[in-house]
Each structure stands twice: as structure tokens, then as C-alpha cells.
C-alpha distance (Angstrom), angle and dihedral (degrees) to the residues before:
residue distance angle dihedral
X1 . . .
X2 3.98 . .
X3 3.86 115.4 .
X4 3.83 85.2 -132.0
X5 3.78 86.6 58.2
X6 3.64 96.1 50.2
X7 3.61 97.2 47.5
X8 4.12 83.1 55.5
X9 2.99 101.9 54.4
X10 4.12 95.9 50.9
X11 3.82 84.6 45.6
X12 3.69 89.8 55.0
X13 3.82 113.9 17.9
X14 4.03 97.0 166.0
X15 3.75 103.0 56.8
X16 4.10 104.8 137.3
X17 3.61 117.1 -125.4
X18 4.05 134.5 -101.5
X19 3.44 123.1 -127.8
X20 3.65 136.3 179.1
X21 4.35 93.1 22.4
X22 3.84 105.3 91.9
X23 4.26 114.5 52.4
X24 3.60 122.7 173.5
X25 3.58 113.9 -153.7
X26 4.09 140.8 -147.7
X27 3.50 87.8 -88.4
X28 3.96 104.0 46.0
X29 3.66 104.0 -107.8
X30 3.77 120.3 134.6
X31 3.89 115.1 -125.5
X32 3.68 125.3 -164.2
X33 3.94 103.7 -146.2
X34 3.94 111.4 -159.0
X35 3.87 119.0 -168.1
X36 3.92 97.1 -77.9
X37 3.45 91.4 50.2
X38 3.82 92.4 44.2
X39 3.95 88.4 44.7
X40 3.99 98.6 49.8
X41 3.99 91.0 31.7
X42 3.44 95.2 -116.2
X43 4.21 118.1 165.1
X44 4.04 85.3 -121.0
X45 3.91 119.8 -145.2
X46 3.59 128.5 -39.3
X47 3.89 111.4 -108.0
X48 4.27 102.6 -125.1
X49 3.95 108.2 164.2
X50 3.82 98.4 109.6
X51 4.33 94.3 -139.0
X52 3.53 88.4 54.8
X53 3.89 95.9 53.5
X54 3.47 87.9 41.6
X55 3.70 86.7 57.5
X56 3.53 104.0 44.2
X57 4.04 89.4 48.1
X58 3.95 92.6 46.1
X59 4.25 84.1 56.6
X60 3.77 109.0 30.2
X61 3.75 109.3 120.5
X62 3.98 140.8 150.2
X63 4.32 122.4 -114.9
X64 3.49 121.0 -154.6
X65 3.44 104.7 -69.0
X66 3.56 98.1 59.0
X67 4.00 88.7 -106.5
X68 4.40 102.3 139.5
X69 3.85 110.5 -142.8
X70 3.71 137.8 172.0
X71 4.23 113.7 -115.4
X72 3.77 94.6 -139.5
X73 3.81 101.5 172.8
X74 3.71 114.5 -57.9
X75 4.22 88.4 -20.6
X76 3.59 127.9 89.3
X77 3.52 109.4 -142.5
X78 4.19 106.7 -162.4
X79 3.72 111.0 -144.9
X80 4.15 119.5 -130.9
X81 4.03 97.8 -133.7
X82 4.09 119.7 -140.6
X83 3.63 90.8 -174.6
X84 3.68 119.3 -18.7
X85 3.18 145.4 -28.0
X86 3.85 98.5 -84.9
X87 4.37 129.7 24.5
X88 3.55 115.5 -150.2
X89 3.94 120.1 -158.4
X90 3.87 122.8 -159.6
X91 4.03 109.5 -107.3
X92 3.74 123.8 -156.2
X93 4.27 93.4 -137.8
X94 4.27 92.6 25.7
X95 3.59 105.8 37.5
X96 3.99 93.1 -146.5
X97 3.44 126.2 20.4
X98 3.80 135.9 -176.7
X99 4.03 126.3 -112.0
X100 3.64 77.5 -120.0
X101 3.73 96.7 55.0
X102 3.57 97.1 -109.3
X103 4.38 112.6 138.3
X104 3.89 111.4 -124.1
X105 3.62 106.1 -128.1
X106 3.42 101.7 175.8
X107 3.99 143.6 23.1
X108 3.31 108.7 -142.9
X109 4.14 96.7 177.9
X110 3.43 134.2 -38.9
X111 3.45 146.9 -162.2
X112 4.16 141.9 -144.0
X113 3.56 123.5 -156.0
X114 4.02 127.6 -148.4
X115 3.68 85.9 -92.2
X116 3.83 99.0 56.8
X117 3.53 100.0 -107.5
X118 3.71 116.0 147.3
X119 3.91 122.0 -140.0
X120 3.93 122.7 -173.6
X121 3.89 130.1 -173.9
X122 3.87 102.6 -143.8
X123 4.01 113.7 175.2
X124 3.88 89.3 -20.5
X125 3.78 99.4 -50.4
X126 3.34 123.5 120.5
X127 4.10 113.1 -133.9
X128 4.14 128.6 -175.8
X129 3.93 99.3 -157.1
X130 3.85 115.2 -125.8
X131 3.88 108.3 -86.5
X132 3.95 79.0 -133.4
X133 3.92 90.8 61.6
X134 3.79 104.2 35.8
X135 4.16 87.4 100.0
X136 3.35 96.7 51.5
X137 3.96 90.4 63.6
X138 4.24 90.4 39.6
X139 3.47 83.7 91.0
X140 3.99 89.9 63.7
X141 3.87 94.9 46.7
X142 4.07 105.1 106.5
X143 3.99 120.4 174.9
X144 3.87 106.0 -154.4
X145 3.76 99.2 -8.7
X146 4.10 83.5 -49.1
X147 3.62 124.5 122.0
X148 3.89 101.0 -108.7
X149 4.17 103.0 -115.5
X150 4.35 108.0 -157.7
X151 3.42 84.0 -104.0
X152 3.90 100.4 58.2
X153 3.91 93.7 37.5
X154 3.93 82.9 59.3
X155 3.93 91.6 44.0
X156 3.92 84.1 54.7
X157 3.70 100.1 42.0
X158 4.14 84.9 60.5
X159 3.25 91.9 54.6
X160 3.50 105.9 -78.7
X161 3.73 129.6 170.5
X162 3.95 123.9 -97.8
X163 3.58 142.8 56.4
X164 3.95 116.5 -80.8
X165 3.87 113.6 -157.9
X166 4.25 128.1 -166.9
X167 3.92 104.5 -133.1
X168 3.87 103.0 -146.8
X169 3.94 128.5 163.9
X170 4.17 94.2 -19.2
X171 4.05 88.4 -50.3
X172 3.91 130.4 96.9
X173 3.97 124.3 -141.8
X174 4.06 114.8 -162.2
X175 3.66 105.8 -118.6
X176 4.00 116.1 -146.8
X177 3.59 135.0 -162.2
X178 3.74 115.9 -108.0
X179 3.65 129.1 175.7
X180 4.20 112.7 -110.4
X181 3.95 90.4 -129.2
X182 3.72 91.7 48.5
X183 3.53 99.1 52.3
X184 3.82 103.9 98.4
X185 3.90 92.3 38.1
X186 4.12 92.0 54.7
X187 3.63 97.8 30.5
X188 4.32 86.3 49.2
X189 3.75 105.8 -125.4
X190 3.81 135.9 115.0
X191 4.24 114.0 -116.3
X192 4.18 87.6 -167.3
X193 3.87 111.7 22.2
X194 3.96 116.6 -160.9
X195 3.58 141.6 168.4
């Protein structure tokens, strides 16, 4: 958390919360949502100037309840969730990298729902991949020691017997089958946070 942040929030400990302003989407943009976007439940418009970004990143964090928000100052500003809480992107020199710029080093386990989206748990944080990038890492998908053909990822996704595993950097994370509406309950974070 910023120093400028911190001396905020002791300057002015009783500032109510925002909710319903700041949305991440499925593709890890940050979206500022004012009231006719929150009204007709529109995403709202992607947040571009590179110090702000910077800022947000530098002070995004969870509370207790799983609900994500951005520390701006002495307010919390709770984040609607698309996905989850982080995106990751492929990168040519990193492999996966965080919306928030951080490298994925590891893959601890991940999951794929019945729609094909890929979720990994990297250092604790829990990360939809882009829906652009999902077939770059195909190619890393093996059931049973097997290189996963379309066909036998599909056989798998519908229930199909065998263990798929995520090849990353010279390791391999199981990859389970979870359900797309019960991702936030079983992965233990809020998608819309409120009072």
C-alpha cells in the first residue's frame, strides 16, 4: 500500500465506502462505472491513464469477506468482479503475467469450467486467464501424461475420465472441473461486494 494512502487513511479513519464504481472485467481492464452505467448495468469505461493504473494495482487488496476493493486514500472502493479477482495474459519473456503486472511464477492448481475458462492459483491469487490466451496454453493441457487433443479436452470437460494437468515453467498443476456459477463460492471470493 502507498505511503500517501496510509497517511489518509489515519488522517481520516471514518470515510464510508464506495460500491458499485470500480469493475474489473474478463479481460483485466479496470472500469470506472458512474451512475448510468451502474443504473443500466453497463461495464462502464476502461480506466487508461497509466499513474492511475499504476495506482489502483499498487493498492488493490481483499478484506475479510473475500469482497476485492481498491484503497484509494482513506476510501475503500469494492470492485464488481467479471471473473475473478485477478486476469492473467500470456507474455512472450514471462509466460503469465498479472492484470497488475505481476509475473506468475508458479501454478499452484487450477481449474476449468464447462465453458473452457481456465483459472490458476499462482502465489495465492486467484486468476481467470484471458479468453484471448486460453489457446496459447492448450498446448500444455495433458490428460494422463498425454498431450490433451480437442477431442479429449472435450471428452474431459463432460465428465470424462483421467487426470488433466497445466504444464507451466518445468512443473505440472492438476486442473479440476468446477462449475462456472460456483466459482466465487468454492474458490472464496465475492463477484459483487455490498454493504
Amino acid at each position: 500500500m502507498d505511503d500517501i494512502v496510509k497517511k489518509a487513511m489515519a488522517k481520516w479513519p471514518d470515510v464510508p465506502h464506495c460500491y458499485g464504481w470500480l469493475a474489473l472485467d474478463a479481460r483485466g481492464a479496470w472500469r470506472m462505472r458512474d451512475e448510468r452505467a451502474q443504473h443500466l448495468n453497463l461495464p462502464g469505461d476502461k480506466v487508461v491513464q497509466t499513474a492511475l493504473l499504476g495506482f489502483i494495482n499498487r493498492n488493490y487488496m481483499a478484506d475479510e469477506r473475500g469482497c476485492w476493493y481498491f484503497q484509494n486514500g482513506p476510501q475503500r472502493v469494492f470492485v464488481n468482479l467479471e471473473a475473478t479477482p485477478y486476469i492473467a495474459r500470456t507474455d512472450p519473456a514471462h509466460g503469465l503475467v498479472l492484470h497488475t503486472g505481476e509475473a506468475v511464477e508458479a501454478i499452484g492448481r487450477a481449474w476449468m469450467t464447462e465453458h473452457g475458462e481456465l483459472i490458476v492459483s499462482c502465489a495465492g491469487k486467484i486468476a481467470q486467464v484471458d479468453d484471448r490466451d486460453v489457446a496459447q496454453l492448450m498446448a500444455a493441457l495433458d490428460i494422463d501424461g498425454n498431450s490433451a487433443s480437442d477431442e479429449a479436452l472435450m471428452g474431459w470437460l463432460e465428465g470424462g475420465a483421467g487426470q488433466l494437468t497445466l504444464r507451466y515453467k518445468d512443473q505440472a498443476a492438476p486442473v479440476e472441473r468446477i462449475a462456472h456459477e460456483q466459482v466465487a463460492a468454492q474458490l472464496q471470493f465475492v463477484r459483487m461486494p455490498a454493504p
